[in-house]
ChimeraX commands (.cxc) that place a marker at each C-alpha (Angstrom):
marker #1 position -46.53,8.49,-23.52 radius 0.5
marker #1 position -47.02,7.89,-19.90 radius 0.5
marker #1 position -45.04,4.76,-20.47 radius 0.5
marker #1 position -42.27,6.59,-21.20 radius 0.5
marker #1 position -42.75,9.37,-18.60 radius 0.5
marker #1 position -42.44,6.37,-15.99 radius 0.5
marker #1 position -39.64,4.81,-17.37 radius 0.5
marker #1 position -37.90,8.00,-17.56 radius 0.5
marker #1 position -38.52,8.77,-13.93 radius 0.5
marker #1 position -36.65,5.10,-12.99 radius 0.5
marker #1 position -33.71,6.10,-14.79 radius 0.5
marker #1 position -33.03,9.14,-13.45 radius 0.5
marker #1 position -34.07,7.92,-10.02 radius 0.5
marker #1 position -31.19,4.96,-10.83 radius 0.5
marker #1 position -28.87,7.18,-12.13 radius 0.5
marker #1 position -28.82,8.79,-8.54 radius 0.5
marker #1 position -28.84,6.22,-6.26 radius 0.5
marker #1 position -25.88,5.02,-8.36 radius 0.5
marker #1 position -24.40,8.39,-7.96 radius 0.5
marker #1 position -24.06,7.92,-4.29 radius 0.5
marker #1 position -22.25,4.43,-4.59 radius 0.5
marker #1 position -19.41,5.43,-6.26 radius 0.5
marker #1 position -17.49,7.55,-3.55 radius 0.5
marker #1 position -13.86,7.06,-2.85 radius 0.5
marker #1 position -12.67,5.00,-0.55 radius 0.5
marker #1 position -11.09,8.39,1.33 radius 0.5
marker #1 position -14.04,9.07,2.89 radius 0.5
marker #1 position -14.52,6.25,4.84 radius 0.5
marker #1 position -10.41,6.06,5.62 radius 0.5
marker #1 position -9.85,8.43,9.16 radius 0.5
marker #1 position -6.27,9.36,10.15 radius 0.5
marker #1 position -6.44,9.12,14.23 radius 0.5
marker #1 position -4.09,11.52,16.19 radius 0.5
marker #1 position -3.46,9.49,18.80 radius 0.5
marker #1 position -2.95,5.32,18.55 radius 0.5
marker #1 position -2.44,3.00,20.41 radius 0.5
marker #1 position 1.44,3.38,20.59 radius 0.5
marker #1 position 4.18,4.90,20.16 radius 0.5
marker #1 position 7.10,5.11,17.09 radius 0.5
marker #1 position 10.45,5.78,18.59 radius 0.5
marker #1 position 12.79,5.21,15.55 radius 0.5
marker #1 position 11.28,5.55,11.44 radius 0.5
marker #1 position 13.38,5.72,8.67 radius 0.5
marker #1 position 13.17,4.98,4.63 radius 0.5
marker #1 position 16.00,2.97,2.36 radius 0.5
marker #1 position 16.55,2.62,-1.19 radius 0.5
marker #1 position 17.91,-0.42,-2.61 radius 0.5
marker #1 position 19.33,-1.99,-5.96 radius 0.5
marker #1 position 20.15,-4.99,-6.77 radius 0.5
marker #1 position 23.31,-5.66,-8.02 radius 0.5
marker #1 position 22.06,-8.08,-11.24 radius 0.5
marker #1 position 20.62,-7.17,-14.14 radius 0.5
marker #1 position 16.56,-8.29,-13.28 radius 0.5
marker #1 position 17.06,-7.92,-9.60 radius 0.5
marker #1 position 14.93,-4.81,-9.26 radius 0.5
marker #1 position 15.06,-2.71,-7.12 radius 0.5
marker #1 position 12.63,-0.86,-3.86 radius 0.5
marker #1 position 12.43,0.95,-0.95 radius 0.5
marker #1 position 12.09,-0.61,2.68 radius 0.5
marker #1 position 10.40,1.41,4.87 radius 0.5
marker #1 position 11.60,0.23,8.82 radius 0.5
marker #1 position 9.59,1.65,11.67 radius 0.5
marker #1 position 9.92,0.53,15.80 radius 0.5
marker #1 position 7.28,0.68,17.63 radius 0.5
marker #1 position 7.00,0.63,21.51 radius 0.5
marker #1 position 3.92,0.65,24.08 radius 0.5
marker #1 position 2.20,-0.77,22.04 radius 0.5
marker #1 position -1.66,-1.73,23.54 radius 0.5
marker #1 position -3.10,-5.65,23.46 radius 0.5
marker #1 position -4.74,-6.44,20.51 radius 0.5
marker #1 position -3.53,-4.21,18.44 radius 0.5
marker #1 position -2.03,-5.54,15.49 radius 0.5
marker #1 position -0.02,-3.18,12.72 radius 0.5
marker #1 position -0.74,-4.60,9.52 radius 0.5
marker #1 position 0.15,-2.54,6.24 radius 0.5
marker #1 position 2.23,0.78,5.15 radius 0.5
marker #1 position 1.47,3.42,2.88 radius 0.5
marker #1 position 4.36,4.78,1.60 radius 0.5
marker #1 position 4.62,7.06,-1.81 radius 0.5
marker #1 position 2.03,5.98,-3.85 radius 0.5
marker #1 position 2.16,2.15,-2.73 radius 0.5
marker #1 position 0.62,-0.12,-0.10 radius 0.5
marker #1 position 2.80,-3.67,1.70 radius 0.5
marker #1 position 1.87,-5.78,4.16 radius 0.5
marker #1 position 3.96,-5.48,7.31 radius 0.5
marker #1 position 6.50,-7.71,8.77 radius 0.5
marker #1 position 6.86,-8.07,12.33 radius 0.5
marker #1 position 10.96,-8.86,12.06 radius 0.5
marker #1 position 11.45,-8.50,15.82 radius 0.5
marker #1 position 9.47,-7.49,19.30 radius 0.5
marker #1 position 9.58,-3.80,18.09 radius 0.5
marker #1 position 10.40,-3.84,15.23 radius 0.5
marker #1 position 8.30,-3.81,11.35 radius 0.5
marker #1 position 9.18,-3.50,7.80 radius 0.5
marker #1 position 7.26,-2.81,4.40 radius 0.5
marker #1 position 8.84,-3.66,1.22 radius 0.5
marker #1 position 8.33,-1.54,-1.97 radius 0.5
marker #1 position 9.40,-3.07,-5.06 radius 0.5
marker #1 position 9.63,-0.18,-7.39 radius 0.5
marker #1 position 10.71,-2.43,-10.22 radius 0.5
marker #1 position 8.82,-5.51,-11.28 radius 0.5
marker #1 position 9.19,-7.79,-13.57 radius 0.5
marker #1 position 5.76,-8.96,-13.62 radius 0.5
marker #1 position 4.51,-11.33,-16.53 radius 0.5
marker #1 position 1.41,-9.14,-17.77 radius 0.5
marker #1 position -1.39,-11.64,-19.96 radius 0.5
marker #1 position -2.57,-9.65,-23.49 radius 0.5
marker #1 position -4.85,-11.86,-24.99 radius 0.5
marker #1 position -8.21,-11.12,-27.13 radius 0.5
marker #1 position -10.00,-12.95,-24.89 radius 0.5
marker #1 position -11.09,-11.15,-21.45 radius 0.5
marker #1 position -10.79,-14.44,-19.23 radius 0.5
marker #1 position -7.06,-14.84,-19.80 radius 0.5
marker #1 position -6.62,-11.13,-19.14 radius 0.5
marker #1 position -8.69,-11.20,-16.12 radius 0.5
marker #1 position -5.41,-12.98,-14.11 radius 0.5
marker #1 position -3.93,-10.01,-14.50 radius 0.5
marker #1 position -3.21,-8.59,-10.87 radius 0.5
marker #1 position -3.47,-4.59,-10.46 radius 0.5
marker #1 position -1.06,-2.58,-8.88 radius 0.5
marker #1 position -2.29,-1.43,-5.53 radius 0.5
marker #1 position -2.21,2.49,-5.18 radius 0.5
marker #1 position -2.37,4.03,-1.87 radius 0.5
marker #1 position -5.18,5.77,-1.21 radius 0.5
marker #1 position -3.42,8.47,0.79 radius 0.5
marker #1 position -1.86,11.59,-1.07 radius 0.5
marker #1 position 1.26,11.54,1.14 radius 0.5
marker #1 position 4.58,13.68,0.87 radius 0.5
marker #1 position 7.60,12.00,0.25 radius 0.5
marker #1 position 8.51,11.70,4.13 radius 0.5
marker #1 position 5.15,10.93,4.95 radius 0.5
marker #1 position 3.60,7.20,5.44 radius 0.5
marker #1 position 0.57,5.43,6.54 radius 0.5
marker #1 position 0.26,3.22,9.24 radius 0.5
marker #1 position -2.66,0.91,9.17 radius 0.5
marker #1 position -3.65,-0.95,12.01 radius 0.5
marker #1 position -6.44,-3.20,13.60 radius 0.5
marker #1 position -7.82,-3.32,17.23 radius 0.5
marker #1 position -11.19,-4.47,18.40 radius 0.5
marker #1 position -11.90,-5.59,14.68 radius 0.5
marker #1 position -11.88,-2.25,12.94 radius 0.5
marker #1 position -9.25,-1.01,10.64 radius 0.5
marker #1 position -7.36,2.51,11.74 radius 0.5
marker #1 position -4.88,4.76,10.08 radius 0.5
marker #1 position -2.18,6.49,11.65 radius 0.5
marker #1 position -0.29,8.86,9.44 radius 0.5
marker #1 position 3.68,9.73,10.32 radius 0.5
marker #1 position 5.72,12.83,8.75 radius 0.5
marker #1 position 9.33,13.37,8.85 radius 0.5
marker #1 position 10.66,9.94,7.99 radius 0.5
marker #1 position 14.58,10.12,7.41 radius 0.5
marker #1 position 15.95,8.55,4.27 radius 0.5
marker #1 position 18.82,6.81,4.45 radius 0.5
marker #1 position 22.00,6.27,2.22 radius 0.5
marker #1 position 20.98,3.97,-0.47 radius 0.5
marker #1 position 21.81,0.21,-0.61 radius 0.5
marker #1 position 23.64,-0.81,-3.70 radius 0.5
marker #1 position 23.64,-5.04,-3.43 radius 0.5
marker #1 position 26.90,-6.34,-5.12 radius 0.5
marker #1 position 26.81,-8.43,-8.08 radius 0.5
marker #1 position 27.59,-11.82,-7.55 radius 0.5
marker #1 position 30.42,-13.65,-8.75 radius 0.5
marker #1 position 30.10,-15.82,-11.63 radius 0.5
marker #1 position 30.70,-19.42,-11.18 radius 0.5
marker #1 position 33.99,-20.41,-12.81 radius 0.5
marker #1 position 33.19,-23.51,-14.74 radius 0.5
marker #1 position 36.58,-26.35,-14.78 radius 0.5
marker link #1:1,2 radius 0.2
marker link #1:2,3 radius 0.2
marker link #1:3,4 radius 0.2
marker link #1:4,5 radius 0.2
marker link #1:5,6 radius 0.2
marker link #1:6,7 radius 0.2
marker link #1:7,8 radius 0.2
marker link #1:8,9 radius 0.2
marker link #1:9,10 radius 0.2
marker link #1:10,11 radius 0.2
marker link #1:11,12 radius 0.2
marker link #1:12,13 radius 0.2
marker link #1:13,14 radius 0.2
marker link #1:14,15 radius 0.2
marker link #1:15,16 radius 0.2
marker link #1:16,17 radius 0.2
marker link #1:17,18 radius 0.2
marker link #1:18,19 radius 0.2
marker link #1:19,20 radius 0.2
marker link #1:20,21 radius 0.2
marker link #1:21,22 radius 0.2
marker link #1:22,23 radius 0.2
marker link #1:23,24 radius 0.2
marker link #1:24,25 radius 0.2
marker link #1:25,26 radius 0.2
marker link #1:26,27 radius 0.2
marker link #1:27,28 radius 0.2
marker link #1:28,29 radius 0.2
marker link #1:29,30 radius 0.2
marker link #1:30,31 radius 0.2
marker link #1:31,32 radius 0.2
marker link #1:32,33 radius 0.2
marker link #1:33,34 radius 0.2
marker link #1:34,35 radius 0.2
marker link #1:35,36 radius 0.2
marker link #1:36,37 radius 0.2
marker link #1:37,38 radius 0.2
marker link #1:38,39 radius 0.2
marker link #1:39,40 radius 0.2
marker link #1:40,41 radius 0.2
marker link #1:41,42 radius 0.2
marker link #1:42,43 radius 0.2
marker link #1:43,44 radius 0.2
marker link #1:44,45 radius 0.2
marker link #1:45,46 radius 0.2
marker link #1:46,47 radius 0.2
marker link #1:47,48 radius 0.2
marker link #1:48,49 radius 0.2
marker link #1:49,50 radius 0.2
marker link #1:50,51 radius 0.2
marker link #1:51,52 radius 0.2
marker link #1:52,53 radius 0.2
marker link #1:53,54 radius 0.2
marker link #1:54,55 radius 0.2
marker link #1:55,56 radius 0.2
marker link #1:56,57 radius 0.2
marker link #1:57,58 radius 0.2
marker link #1:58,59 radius 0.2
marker link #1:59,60 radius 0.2
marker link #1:60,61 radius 0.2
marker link #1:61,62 radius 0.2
marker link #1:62,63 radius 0.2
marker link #1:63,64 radius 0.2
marker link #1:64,65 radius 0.2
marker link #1:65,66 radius 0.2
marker link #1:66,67 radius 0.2
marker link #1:67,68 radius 0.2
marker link #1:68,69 radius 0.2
marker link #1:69,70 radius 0.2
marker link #1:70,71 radius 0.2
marker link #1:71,72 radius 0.2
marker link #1:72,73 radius 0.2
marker link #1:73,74 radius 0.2
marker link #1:74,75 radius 0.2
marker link #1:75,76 radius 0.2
marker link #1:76,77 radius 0.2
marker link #1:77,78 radius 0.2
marker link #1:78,79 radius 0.2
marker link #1:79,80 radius 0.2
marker link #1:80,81 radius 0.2
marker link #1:81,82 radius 0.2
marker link #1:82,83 radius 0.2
marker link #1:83,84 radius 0.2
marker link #1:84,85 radius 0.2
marker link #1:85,86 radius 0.2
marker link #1:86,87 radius 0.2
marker link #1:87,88 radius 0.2
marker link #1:88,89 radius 0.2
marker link #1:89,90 radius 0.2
marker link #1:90,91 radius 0.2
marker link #1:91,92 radius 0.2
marker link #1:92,93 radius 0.2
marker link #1:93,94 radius 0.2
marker link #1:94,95 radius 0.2
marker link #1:95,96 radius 0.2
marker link #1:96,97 radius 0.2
marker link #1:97,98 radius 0.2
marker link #1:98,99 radius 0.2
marker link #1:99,100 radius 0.2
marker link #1:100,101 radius 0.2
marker link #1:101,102 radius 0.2
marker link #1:102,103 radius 0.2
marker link #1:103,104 radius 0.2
marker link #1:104,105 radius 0.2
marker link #1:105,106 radius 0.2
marker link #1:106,107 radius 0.2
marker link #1:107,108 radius 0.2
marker link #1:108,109 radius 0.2
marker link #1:109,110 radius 0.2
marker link #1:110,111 radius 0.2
marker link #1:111,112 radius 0.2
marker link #1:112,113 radius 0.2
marker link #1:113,114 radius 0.2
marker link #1:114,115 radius 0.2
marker link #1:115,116 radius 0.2
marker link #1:116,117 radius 0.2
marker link #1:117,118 radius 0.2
marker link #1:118,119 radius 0.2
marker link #1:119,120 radius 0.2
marker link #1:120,121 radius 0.2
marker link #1:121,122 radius 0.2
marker link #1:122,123 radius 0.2
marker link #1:123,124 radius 0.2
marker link #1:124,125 radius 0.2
marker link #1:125,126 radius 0.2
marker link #1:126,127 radius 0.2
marker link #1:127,128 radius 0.2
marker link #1:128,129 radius 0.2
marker link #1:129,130 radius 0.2
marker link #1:130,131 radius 0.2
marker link #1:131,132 radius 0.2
marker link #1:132,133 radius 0.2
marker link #1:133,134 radius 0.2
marker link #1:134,135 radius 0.2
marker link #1:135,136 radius 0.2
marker link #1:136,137 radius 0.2
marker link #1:137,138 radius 0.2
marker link #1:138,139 radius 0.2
marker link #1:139,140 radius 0.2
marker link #1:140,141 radius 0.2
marker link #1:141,142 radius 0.2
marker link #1:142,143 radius 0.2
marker link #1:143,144 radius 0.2
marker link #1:144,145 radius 0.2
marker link #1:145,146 radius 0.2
marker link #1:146,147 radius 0.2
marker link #1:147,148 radius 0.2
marker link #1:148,149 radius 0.2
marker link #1:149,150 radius 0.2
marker link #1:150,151 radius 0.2
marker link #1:151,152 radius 0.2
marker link #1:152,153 radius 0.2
marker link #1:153,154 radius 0.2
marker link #1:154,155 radius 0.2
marker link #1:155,156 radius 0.2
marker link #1:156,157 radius 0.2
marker link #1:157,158 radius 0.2
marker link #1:158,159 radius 0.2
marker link #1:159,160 radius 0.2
marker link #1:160,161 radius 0.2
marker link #1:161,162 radius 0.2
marker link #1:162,163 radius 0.2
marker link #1:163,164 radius 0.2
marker link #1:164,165 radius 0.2
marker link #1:165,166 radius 0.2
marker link #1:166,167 radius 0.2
view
């Protein structure tokens, strides 16, 4: 019986510690009100492509000025996604969204094959639709700057293409 007693007492002293390892994310992710720059010009845009399997997205374009040494932006948070940013010019960054993918997803009865399935990343923020995420690093350590307001532009609809006429 005392057996038991003891073995009972490790289980519920696992059950816990393990308790305690499972928070979110969130609480180690801190908005700062005040980073190391400055956004002068934010705005969202829709697009389609204009052939059947081109998908489809959002681009999310943000300048940035004063912008401290060392810092370097590196993803967006926008809706219920996360992109890594490209730096297109001196001030300026974009994140692509691809709402639509046309992803090749394994099913298979065995686990291995469907372990090479890649998850969806999901933003850990709960964000309004004008609201974002800026994530950024200086001095090694990961910050998060969030941004309201963001004007959404006219939609771009991409032409089709013309065929090729075959002689």
């Amino acid at each position: 019986m005392k057996q038991f007693k003891n073995f009972a007492l490790v289980l519920i002293t696992v059950l816990f510690l393990s308790c305690g390892g499972s928070k979110s994310n969130n609480e180690n992710v801190k908005i700062v009100e005040n980073p190391p720059f400055s956004i002068f010009k934010i705005h969202s845009q829709k697009w389609v492509a204009g052939v059947q399997g081109g998908g489809s997205g959002i681009n999310l374009y943000v300048s940035i000025k004063n912008i401290s040494e060392g810092v370097e932006i590196k993803e967006f948070y926008f809706g219920n996604k996360i992109t890594e940013v490209k730096h297109t010019s001196e001030n300026n960054y974009v994140g692509y969204f691809k709402t639509e993918t046309n992803r090749d997803v394994i099913m298979d009865g065995n686990a291995t094959n469907e372990a090479a399935n890649i998850p969806p990343q999901k933003s850990p923020f709960q964000l309004a639709k004008n609201e974002a995420v800026i994530s950024y690093s200086e001095n090694n350590k990961t910050y998060y700057y969030k941004v309201s307001n963001i004007e959404e532009k006219e939609m771009l609809a991409y032409p089709q293409s013309n065929p090729k006429i075959k002689n």
